[in-house]
C-alpha positions as CSV (number, residue, x, y, z in Angstrom):
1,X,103.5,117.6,86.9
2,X,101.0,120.6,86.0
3,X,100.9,124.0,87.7
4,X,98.1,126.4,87.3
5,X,98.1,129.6,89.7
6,X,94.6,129.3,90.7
7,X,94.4,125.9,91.0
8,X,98.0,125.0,92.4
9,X,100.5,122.1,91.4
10,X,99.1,118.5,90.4
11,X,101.3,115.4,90.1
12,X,100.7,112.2,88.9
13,X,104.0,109.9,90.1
14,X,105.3,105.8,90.1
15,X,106.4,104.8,93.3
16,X,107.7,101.5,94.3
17,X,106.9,99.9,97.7
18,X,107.9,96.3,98.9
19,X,108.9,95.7,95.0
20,X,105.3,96.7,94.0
21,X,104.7,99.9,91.7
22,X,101.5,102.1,92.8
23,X,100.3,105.2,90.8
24,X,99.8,108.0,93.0
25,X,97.9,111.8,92.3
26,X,98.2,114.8,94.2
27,X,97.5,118.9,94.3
28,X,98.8,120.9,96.3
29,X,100.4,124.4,96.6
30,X,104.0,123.3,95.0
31,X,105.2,119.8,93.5
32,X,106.3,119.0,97.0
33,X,103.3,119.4,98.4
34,X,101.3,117.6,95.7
35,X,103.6,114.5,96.3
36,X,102.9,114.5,100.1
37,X,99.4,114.4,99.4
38,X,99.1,111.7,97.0
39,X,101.3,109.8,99.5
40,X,99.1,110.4,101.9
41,X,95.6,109.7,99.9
42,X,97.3,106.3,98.5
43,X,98.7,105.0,102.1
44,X,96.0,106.8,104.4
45,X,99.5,107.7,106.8
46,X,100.0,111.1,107.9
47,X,103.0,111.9,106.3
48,X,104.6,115.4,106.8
49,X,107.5,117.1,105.4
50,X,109.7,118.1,108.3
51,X,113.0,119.8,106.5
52,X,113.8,120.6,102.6
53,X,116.9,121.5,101.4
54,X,118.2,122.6,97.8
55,X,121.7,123.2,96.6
56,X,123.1,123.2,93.3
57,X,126.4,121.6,92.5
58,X,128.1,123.6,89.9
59,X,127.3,127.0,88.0
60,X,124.9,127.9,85.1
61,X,121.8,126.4,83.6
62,X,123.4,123.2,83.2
63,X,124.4,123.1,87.1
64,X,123.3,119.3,88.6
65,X,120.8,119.9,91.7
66,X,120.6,118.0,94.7
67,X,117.7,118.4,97.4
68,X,117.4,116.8,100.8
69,X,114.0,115.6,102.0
70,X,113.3,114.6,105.8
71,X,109.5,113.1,106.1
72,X,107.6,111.9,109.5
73,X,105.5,109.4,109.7
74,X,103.0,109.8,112.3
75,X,104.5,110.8,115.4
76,X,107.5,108.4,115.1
77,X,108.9,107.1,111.9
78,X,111.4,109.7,110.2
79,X,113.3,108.8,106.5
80,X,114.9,110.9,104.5
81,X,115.5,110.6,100.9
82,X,118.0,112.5,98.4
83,X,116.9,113.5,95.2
84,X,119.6,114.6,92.2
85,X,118.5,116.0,88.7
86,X,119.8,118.5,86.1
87,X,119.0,122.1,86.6
């Protein structure tokens, strides 16, 4: 991922579909964002992100993160996803 002020956030991501791996690019105005869009230029759906959430699990800088991710696609389809990393 690269961030710029002017310019926004840009991500370059892997993403597996049906057991196929597709390279996807995207800017927008956070990482989130980005990923939505190069979703979205890659599949042609109209993807949206419909509720975020971020916790962490423990204290400090070494404190594991999780973040909840609702997306709709369309006007039906909704899937959620869970993300975990290290702070």
């Amino acid at each position: 991922m690269t961030a710029d002020e002017a310019a926004g956030c840009g991500i370059d991501a892997t993403v597996v579909v049906a057991g196929s791996r597709h390279c996807i690019t995207g800017r927008g105005n956070g990482p989130i964002d980005a990923f939505t869009r190069g979703l979205r230029n890659a599949t042609g759906a109209e993807i949206r992100v419909v509720d975020y959430h971020e916790h962490a699990l423990g204290e400090g800088a070494d404190a594991t993160a999780v973040a909840y991710v609702e997306i709709a696609v369309g006007n039906g389809t909704h899937a959620f996803g869970v993300g975990r990393d290290r702070i």
